[in-house]
Backbone as numpy.savetxt, mean C-alpha at the origin, in Angstrom:
# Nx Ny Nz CAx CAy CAz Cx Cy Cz
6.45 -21.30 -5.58 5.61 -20.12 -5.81 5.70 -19.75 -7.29
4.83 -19.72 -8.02 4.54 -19.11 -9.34 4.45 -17.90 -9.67
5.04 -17.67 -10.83 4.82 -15.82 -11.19 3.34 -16.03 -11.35
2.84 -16.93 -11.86 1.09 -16.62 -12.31 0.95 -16.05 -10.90
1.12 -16.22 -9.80 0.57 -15.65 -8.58 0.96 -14.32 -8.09
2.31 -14.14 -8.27 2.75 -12.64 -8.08 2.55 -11.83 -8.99
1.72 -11.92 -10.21 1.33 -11.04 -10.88 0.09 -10.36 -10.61
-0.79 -11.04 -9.39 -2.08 -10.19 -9.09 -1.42 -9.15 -8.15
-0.45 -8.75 -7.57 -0.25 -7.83 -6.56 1.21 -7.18 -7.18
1.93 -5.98 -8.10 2.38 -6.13 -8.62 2.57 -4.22 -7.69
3.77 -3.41 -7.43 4.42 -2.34 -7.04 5.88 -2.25 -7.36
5.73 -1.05 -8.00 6.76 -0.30 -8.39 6.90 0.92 -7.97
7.92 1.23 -7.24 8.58 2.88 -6.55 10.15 3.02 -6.70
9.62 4.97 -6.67 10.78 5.16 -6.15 11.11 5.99 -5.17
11.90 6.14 -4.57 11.68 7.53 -3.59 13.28 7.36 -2.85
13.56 8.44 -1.71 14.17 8.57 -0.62 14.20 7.64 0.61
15.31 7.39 1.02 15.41 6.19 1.99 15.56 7.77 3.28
14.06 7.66 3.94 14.30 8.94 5.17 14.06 8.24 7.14
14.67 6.81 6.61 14.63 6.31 8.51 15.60 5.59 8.34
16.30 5.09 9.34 17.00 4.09 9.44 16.59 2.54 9.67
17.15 1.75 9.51 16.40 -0.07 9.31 15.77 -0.17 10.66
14.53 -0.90 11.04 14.35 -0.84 12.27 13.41 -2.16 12.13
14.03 -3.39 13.26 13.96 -4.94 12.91 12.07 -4.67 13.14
11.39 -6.09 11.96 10.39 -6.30 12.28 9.88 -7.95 12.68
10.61 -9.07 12.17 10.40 -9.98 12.37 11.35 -11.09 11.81
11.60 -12.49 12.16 12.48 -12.99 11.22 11.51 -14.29 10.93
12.01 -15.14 9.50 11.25 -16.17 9.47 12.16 -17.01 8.92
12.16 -18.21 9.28 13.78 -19.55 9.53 15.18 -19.05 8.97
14.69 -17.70 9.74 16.24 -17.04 10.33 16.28 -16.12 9.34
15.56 -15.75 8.50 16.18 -14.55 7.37 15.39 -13.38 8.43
15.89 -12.89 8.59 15.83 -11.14 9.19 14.54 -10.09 8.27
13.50 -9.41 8.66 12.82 -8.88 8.13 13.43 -7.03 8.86
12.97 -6.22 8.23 13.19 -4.74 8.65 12.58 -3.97 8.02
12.22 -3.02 8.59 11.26 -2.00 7.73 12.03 -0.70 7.91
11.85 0.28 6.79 12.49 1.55 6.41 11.58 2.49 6.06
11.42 3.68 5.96 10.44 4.19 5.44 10.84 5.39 3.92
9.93 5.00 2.89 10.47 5.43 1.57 9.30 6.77 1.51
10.46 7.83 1.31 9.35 8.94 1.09 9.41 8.97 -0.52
7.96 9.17 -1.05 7.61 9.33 -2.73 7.12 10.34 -3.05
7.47 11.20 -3.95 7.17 12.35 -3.99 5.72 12.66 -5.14
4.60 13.23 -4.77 3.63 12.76 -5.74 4.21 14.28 -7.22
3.01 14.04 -7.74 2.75 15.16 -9.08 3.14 16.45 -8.49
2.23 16.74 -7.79 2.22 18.23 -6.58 3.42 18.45 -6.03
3.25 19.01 -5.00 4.62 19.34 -3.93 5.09 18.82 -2.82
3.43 17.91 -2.73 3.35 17.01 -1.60 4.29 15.43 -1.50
4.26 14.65 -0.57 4.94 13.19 -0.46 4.70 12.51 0.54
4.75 11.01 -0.26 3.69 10.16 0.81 5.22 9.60 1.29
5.04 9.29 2.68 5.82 8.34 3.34 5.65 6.83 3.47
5.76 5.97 2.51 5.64 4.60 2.58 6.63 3.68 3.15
5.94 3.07 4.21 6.53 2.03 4.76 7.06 0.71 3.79
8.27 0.45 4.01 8.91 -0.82 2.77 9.64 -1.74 4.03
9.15 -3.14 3.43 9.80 -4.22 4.68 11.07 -5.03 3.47
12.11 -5.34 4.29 13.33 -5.21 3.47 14.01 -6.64 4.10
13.69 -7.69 3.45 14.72 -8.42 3.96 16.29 -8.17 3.88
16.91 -8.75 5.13 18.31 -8.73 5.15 19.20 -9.30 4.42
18.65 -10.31 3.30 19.51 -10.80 2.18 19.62 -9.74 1.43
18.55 -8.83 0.79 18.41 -7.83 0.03 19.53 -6.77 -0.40
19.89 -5.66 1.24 20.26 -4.96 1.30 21.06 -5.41 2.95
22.11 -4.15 2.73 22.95 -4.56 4.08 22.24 -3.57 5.52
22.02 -4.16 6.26 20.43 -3.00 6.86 21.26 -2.87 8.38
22.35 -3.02 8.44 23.42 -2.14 9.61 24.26 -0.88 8.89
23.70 -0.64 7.57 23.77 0.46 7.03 22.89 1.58 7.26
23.20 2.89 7.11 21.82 3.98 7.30 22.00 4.67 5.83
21.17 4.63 5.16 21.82 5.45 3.84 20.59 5.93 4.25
20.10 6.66 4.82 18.95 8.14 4.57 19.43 8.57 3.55
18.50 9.40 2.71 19.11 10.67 1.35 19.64 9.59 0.48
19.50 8.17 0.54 19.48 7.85 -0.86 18.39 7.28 -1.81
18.57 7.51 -2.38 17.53 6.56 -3.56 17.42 5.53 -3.93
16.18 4.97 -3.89 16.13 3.71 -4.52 14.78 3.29 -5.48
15.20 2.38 -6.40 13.86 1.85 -7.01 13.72 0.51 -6.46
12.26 0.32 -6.26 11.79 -0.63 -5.68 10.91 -1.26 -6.31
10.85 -2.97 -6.53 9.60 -3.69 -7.05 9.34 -4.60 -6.31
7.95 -5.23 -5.70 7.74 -5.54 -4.86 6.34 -5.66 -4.62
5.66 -5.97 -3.51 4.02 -6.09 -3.33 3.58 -5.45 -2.59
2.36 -5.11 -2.13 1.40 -4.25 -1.24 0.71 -5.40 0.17
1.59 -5.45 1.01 1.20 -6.48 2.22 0.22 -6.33 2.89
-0.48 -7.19 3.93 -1.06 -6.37 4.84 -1.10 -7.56 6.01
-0.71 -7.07 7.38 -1.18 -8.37 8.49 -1.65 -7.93 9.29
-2.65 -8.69 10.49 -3.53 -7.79 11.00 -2.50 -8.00 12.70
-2.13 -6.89 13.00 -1.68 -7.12 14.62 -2.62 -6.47 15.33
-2.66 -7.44 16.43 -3.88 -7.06 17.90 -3.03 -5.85 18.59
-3.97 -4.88 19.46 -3.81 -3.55 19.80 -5.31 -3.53 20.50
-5.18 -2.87 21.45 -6.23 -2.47 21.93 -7.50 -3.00 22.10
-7.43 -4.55 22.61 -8.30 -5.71 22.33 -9.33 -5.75 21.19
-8.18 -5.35 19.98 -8.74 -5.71 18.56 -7.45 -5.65 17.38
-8.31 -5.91 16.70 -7.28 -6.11 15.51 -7.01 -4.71 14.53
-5.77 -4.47 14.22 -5.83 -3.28 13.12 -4.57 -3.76 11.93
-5.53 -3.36 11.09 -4.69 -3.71 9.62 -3.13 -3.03 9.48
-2.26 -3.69 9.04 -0.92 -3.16 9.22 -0.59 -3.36 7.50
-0.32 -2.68 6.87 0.06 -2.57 5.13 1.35 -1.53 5.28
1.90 -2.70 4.27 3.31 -1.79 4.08 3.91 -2.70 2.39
4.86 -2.26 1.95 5.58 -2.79 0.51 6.56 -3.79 0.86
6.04 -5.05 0.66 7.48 -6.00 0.33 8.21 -6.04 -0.40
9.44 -5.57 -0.25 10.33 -5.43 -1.74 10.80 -6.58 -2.02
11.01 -6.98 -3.57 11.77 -8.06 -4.17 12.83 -7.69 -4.36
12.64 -6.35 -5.26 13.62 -6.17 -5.71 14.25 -4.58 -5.26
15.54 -4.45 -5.11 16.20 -2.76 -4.51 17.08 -2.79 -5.54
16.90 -1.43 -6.45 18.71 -0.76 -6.65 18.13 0.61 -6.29
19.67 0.85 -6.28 19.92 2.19 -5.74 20.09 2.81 -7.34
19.83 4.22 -6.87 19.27 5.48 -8.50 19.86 6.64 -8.19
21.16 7.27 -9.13 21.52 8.47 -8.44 20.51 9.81 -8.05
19.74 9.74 -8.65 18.51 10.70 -8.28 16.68 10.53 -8.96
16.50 11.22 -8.57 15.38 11.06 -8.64 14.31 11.90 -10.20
14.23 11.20 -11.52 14.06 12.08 -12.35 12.68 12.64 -12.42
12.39 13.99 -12.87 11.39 14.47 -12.88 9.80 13.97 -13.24
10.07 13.02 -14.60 9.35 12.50 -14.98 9.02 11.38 -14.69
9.99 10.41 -13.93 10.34 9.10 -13.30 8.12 8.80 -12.84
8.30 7.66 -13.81 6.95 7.04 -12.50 7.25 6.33 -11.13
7.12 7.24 -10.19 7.29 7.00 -9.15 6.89 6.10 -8.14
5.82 5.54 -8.75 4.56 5.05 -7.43 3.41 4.26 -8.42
3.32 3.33 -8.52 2.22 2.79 -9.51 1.88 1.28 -8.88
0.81 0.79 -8.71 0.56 -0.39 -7.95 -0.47 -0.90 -9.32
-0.65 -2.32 -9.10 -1.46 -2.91 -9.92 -1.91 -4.21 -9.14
-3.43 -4.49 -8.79 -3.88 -5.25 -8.23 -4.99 -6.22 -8.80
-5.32 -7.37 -8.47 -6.32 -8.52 -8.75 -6.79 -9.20 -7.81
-7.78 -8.87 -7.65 -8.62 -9.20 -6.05 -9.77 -9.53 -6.14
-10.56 -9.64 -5.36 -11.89 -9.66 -5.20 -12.63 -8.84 -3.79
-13.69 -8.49 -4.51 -14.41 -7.44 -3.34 -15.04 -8.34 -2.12
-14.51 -7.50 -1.11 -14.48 -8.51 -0.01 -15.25 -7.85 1.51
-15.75 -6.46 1.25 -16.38 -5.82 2.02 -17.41 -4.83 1.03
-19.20 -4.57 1.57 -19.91 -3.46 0.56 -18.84 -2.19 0.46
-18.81 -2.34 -0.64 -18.51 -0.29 -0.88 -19.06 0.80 -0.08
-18.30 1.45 0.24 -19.10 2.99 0.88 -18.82 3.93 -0.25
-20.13 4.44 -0.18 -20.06 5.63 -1.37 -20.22 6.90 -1.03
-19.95 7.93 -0.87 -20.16 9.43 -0.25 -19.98 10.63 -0.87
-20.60 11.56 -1.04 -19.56 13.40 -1.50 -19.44 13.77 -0.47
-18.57 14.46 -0.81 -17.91 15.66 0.16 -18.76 16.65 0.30
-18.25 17.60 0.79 -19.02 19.14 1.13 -19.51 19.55 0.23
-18.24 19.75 -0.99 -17.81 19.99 -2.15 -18.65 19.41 -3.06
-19.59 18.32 -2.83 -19.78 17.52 -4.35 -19.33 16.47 -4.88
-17.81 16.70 -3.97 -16.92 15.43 -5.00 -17.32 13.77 -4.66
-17.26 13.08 -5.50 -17.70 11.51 -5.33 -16.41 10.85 -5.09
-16.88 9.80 -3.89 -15.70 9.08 -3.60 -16.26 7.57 -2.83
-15.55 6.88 -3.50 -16.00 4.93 -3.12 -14.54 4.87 -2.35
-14.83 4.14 -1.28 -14.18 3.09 -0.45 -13.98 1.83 -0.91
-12.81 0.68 -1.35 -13.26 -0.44 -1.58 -12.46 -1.42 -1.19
-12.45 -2.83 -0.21 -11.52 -3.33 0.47 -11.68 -4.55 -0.38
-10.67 -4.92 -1.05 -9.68 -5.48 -2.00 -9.18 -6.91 -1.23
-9.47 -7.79 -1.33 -8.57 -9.40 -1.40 -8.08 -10.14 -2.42
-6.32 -10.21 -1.85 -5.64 -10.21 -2.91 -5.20 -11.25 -2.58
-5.33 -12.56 -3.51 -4.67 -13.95 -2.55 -3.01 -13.94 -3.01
-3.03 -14.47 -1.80 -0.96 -15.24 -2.10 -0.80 -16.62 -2.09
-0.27 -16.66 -1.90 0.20 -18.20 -2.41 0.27 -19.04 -0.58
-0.12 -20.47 -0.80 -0.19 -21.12 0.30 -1.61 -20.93 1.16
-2.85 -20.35 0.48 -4.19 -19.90 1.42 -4.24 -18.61 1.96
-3.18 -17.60 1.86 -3.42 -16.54 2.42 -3.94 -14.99 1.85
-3.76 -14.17 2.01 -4.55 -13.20 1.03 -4.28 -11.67 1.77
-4.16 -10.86 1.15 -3.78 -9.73 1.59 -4.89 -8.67 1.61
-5.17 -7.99 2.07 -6.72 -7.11 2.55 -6.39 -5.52 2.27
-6.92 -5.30 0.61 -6.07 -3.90 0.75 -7.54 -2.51 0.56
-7.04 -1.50 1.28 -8.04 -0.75 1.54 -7.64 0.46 0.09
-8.61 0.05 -0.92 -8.79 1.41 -1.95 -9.57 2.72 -2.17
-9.66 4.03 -2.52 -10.29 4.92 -2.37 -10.40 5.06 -4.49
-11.70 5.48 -4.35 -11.82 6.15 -5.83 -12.61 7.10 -5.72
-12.45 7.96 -7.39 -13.14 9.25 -6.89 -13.98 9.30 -8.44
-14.84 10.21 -8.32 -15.28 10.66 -9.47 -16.10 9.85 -10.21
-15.74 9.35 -11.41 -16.63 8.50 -12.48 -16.64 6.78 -11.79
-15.23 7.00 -11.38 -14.72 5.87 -10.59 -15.43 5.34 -9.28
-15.67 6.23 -9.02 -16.85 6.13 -7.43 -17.63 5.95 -7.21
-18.28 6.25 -8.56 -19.97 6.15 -9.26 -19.90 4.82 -9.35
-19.05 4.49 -10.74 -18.83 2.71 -11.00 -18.62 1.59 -9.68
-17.83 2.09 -9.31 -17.52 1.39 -8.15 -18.43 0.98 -7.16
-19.02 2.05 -6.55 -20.53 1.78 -5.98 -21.26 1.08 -5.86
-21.63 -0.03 -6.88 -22.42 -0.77 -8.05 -21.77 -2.54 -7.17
-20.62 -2.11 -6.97 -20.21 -3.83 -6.92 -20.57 -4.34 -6.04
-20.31 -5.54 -6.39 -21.10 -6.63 -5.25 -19.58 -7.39 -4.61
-19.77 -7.57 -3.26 -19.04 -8.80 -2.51 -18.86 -9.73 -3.00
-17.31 -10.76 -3.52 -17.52 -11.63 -4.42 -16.58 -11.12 -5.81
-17.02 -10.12 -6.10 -16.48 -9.75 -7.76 -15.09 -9.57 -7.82
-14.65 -10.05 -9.04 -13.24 -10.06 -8.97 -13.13 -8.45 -9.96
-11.71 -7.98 -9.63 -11.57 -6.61 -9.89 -10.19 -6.64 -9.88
-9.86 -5.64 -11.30 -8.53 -5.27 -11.38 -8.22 -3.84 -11.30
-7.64 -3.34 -9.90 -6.80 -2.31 -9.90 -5.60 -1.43 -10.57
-5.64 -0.18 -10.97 -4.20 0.04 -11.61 -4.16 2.22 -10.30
-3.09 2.03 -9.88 -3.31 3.47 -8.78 -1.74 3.75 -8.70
-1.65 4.28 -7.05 -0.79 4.74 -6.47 -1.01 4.43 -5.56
-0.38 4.41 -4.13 -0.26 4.02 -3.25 0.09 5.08 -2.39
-1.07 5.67 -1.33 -0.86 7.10 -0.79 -0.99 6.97 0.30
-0.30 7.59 1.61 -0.55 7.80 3.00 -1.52 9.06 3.29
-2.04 8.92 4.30 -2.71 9.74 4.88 -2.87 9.83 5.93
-2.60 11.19 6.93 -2.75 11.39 8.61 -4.52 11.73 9.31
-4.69 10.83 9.97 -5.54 11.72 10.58 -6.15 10.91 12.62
-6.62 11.71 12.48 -7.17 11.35 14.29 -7.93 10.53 14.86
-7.00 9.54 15.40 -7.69 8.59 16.16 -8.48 8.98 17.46
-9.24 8.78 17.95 -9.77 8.83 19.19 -10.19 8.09 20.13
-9.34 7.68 20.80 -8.89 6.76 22.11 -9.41 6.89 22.85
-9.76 7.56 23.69 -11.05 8.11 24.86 -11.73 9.37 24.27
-12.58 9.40 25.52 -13.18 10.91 25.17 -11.62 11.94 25.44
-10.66 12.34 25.95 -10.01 12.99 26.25 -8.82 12.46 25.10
-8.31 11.54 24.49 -7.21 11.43 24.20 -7.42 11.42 22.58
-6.50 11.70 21.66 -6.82 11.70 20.33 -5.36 11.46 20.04
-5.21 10.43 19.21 -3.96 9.85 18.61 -3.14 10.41 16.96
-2.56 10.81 16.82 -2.49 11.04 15.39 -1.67 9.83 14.66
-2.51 9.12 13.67 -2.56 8.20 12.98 -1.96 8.28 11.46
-1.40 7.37 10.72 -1.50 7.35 8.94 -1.92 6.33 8.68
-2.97 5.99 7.65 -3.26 5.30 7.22 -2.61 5.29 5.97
-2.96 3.95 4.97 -2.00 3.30 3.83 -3.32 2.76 3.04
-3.27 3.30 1.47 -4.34 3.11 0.64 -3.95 3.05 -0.34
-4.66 2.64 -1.57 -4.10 2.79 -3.15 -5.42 3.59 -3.56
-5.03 4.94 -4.01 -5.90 5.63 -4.69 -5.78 5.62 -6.41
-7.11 4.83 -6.61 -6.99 4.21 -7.88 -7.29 5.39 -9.27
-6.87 5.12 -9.70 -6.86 5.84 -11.64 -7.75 4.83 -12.63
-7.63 3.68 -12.42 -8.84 2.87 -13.34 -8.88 1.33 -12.54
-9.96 1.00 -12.88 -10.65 -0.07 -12.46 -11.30 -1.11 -13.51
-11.61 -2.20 -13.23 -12.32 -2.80 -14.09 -12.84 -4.21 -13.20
-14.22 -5.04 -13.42 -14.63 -5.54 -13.57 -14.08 -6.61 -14.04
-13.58 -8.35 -13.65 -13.39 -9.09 -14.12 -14.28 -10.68 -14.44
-14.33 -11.05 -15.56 -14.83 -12.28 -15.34 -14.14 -13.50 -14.68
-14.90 -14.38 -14.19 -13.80 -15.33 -13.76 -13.82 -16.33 -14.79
């Protein structure tokens, strides 16, 4: 595997370790586990990001909730069947873990950087409000034929531009990586409460190939 390749999908965090290890898969025997890293944005608010942690990494019959860590690593995504269909599953592969005695004010917390190609039309919409906002689903290849499917939101000047692209175009991302809750609806009677996993982008660009 080449760095030329792990440089199109590129995450850096930091945050709070707030679950304990909880197994997700193993592959010729190395142990996979996922934890969940809360990140605290600008505001007052904080996204809860899912991080998958191999067991070489870190010792994961440990619980360190309430500690810190910086994390570098990628933006995954695999699709598991549910409900005789498929739903996108995205979470952070870490490479790399240390632990940080705290968390500094100014610390960049959350910054993703992506190289993909547009792989679904854009949806473009305002709000109630006015405000402009593009949808844009992102393919990010990995190494060996495979490719990761990441769902981006932009707003503003960004939403406008964005709008414009065509299926096909290669595009470089630079964002954050934000959760969001909201309601599934399973029958007419049942409504699920859901989070979804996005990179809400800060700049964009257009690439040649």
């Amino acid at each position: 595997m080449t760095d030329k390749v792990i440089e199109n999908n590129q995450v850096t965090m930091m945050g709070e370790i707030v679950s304990p290890f909880s197994f997700s898969h193993a592959i010729f025997g190395e142990g996979f586990y996922m934890v969940d890293l809360k990140v605290n944005r600008l505001s007052e608010s904080a996204d809860i990001i899912p991080l998958m942690v191999s067991e070489r990494l870190i010792d994961v019959t440990e619980d360190y909730q309430g500690y810190y860590i910086a994390v570098n690593g990628q933006f995954r995504s695999y699709n598991r069947h549910e409900e005789r269909k498929n739903r996108l599953v995205l979470s952070v592969f870490a490479r790399e873990i240390e632990f940080v005695e705290s968390m500094e004010e100014s610390a960049r917390s959350n910054q993703i950087y992506l190289d993909g190609y547009i792989c679904k039309e854009p949806i473009y919409r305002k709000t109630p409000l006015g405000r402009e906002i593009a949808d844009l689903l992102l393919a990010v290849n990995r190494p060996y034929g495979k490719s990761d499917y990441i769902p981006c939101i932009c707003w503003g000047r960004n939403a406008r531009f964005a709008s414009g692209f065509a299926v096909g175009e290669r595009c470089e991302i630079w964002g954050r990586i934000q959760s969001r809750e909201y309601m599934k609806k399973l029958d007419e009677e049942t409504l699920e409460k859901r989070v979804a996993y996005e990179v809400s982008v800060s700049k964009l660009e257009l690439r040649e190939e």
